[in-house]
C-alpha positions as CSV (number, residue, x, y, z in Angstrom):
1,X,16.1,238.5,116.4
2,X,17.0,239.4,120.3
3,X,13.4,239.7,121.8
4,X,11.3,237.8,120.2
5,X,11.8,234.0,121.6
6,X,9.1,232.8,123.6
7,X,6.7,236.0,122.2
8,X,3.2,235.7,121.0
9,X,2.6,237.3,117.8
10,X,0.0,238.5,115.4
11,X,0.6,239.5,111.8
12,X,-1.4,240.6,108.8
13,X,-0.9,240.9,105.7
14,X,1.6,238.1,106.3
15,X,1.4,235.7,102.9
16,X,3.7,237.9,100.7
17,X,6.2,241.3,101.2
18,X,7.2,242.6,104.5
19,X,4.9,240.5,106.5
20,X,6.1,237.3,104.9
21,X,9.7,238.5,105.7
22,X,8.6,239.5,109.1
23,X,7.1,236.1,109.9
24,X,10.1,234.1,109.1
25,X,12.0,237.1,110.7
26,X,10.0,235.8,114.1
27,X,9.6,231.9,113.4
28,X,13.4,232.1,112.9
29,X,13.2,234.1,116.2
30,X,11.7,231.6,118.7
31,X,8.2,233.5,118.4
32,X,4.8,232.0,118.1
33,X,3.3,233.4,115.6
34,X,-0.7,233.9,114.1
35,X,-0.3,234.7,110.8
36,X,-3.5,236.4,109.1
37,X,-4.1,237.1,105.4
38,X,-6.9,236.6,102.5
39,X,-4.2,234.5,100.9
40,X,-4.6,231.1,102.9
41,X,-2.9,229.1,101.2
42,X,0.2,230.8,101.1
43,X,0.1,231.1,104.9
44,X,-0.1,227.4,105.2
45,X,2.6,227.2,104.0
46,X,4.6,229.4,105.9
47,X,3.0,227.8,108.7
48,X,3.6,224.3,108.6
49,X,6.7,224.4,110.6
50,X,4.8,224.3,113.1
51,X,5.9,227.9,114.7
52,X,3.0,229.5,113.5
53,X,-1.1,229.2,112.9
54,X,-2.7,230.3,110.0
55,X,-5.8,232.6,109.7
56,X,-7.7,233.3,106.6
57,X,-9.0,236.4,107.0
58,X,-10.0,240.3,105.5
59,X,-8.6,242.9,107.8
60,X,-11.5,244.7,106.4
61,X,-13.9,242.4,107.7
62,X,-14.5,243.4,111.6
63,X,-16.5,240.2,112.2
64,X,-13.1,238.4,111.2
65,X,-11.3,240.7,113.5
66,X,-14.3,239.6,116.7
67,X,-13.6,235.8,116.1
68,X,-10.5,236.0,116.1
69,X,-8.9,234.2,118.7
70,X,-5.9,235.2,120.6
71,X,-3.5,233.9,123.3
72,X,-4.6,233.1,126.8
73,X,-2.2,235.5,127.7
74,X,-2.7,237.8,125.2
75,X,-0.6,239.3,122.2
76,X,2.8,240.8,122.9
77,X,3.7,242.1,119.6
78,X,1.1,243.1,116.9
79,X,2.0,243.8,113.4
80,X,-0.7,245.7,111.5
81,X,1.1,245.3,107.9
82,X,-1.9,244.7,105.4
83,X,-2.0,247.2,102.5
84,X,-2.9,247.5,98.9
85,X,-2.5,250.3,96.3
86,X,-5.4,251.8,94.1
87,X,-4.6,250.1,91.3
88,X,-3.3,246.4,90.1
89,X,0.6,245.8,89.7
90,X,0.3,246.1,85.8
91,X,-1.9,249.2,85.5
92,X,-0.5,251.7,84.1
93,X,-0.2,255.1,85.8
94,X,-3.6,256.7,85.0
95,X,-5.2,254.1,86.2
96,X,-4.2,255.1,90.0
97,X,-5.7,258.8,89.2
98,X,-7.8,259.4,92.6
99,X,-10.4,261.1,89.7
100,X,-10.4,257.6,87.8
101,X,-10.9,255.0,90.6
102,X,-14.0,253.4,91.0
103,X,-16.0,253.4,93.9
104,X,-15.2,249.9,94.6
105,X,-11.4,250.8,94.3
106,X,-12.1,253.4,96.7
107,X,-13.8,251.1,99.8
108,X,-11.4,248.6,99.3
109,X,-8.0,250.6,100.0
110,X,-9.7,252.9,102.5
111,X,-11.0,249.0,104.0
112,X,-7.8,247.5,103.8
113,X,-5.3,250.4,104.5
114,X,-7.5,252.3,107.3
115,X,-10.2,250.1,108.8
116,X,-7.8,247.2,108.8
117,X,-5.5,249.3,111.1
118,X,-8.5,250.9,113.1
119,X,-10.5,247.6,113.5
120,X,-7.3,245.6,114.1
121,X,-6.3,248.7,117.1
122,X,-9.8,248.5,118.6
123,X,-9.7,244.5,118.9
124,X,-6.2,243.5,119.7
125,X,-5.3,246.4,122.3
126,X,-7.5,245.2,125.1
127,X,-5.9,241.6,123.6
128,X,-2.4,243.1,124.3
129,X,-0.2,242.2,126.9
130,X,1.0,244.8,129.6
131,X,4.2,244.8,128.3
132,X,2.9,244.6,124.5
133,X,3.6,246.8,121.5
134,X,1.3,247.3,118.1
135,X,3.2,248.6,115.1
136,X,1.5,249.7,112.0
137,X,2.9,249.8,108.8
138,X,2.5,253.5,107.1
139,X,4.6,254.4,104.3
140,X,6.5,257.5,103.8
141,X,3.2,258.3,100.9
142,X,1.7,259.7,104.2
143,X,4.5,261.9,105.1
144,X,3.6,264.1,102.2
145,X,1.2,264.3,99.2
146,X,2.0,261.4,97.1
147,X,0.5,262.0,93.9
148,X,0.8,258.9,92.1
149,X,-1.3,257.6,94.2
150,X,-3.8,259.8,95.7
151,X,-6.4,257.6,97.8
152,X,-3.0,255.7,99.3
153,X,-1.6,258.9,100.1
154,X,-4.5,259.3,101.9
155,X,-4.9,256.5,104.1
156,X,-1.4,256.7,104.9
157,X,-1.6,260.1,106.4
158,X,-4.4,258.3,108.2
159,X,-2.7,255.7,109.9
160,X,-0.1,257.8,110.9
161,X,-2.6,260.0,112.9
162,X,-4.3,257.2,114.0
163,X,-1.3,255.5,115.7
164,X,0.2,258.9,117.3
165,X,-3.8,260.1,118.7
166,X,-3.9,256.4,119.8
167,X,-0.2,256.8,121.7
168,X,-1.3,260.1,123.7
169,X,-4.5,258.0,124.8
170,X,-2.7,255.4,126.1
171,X,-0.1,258.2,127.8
172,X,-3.2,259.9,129.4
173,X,-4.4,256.7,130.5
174,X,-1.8,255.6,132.0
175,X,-1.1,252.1,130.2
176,X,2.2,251.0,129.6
177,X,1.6,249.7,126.1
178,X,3.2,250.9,123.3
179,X,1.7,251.6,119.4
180,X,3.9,253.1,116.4
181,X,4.6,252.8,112.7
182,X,7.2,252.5,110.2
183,X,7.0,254.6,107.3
184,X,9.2,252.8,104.6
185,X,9.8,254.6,101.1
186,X,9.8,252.1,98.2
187,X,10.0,248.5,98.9
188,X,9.6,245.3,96.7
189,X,6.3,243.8,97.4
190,X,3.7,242.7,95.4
191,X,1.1,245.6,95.9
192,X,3.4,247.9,93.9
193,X,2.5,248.7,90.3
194,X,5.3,248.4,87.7
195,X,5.6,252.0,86.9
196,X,6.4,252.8,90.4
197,X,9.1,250.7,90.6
198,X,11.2,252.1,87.9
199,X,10.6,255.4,89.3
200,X,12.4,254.6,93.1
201,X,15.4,252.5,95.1
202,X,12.9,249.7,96.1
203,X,14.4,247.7,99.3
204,X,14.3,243.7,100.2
205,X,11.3,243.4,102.4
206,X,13.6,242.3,105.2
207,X,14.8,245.6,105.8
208,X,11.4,246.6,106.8
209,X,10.9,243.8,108.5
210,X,13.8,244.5,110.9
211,X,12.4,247.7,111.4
212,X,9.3,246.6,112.4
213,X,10.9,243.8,114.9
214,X,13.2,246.7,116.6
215,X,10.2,249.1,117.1
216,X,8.6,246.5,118.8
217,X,11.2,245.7,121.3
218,X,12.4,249.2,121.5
219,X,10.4,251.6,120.0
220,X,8.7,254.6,121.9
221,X,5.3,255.0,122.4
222,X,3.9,256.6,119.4
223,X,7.1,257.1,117.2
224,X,6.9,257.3,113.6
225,X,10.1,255.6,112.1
226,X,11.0,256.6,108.5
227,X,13.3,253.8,106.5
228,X,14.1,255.3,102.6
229,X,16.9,253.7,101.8
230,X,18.6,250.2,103.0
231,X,21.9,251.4,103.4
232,X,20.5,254.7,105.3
233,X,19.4,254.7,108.9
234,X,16.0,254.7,110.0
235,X,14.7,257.8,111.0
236,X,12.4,259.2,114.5
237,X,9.7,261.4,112.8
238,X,8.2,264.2,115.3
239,X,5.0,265.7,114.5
240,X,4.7,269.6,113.7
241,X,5.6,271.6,116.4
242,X,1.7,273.6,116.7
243,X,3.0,277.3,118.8
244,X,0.7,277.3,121.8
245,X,-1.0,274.5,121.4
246,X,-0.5,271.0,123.7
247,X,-2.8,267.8,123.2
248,X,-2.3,265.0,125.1
């Protein structure tokens, strides 16, 4: 991938899916690459070709996010790519009813989806080189009301928020660092319950992870990419247009 030799780079979420594809997407690339993920083992590895360091690690747990350590001179591209659905990949439907899930269900997607994005903003920005990008991985479930999957929906819609509020601040201060997301429709990863999958055109995890690899070398600074379908474009997604109202 053009860009990415010589880059230092942090992923999560990167033992399985689109941030396993994206790692050897940047290992392949010339990139040096921390790889984080509760899944250690797997990131071993992926690791031990000696492109990349392994980190086990909850992007839910902010004390794993403090001592964490980063380059000396800092991160140029981070990939905020941990997720997880309400419900386990064999459940069946019901059981990813936002009136159904436990409380425990509940802390751990909002904890995954949304603190691991927040947390992981708040301690690899001032970790980020001047040059550096972030990219956060959405989903087009927070684009509109996805109702299989209510409490996902949600934190979606979250992230996305998150990463264009987080752009203007960085426009308003002045930096010259960049944040977005990629909002990809179906996609076959491990986090997806079988029911899902038979309802949608899931894509390799590849795709995404090209995506994801372009927005950091080329993205604007708080753009929202949308990637449905493989053999379909990627698509810039603008925020509602407000009538009289500017922010930022």
């Amino acid at each position: 991938m053009i860009g990415l030799d010589g880059k230092q780079i942090l992923i999560t979420g990167a033992a399985s899916g689109i941030g396993r594809a994206l790692a050897e997407l940047a290992i392949e690339g010339g990139a040096r690459v921390t790889l984080a993920d509760v899944d250690g083992g797997t990131l071993d590895a992926i690791a031990a070709g000696g492109r990349a360091s392994a980190v086990e690690m909850s992007v839910a747990d902010l004390a794993a996010w403090k001592s964490l350590e980063s380059p000396a001179r800092g991160w140029d591209f981070v990939a905020l790519n941990a997720g997880v659905m309400s419900a386990p990949r064999d459940a069946p439907a019901e059981a990813s009813d936002f009136l159904a899930i436990t409380y425990d269900q509940y802390r751990r997607i909002v904890g995954v989806n949304l603190d691991g994005v927040a947390f992981g903003i708040r301690e690899t920005l001032p970790r980020l080189a001047e040059t550096g990008a972030i990219v956060a991985t959405a989903s087009i479930a927070g684009l509109v009301g996805f109702g299989a999957d209510v409490a996902y929906s949600m934190t979606k819609h979250g992230v996305i928020g998150l990463v264009r509020a987080m752009a203007s601040q960085l426009q308003m201060q002045g930096r010259p660092q960049r944040i977005c997301a990629i909002c990809p429709g179906g996609v076959q990863t491990n986090i997806v319950p079988d029911f899902m999958e038979s309802e949608a055109e899931m894509m390799d995890p590849s795709v995404i992870a090209q995506e994801i690899a372009s927005l950091w070398t080329t993205g604007e600074n708080g753009e929202v990419r949308m990637k449905v379908l493989a053999n379909a474009p990627a698509e810039a997604v603008a925020p509602a247009p407000i009538p009289g109202l500017e922010l930022g």
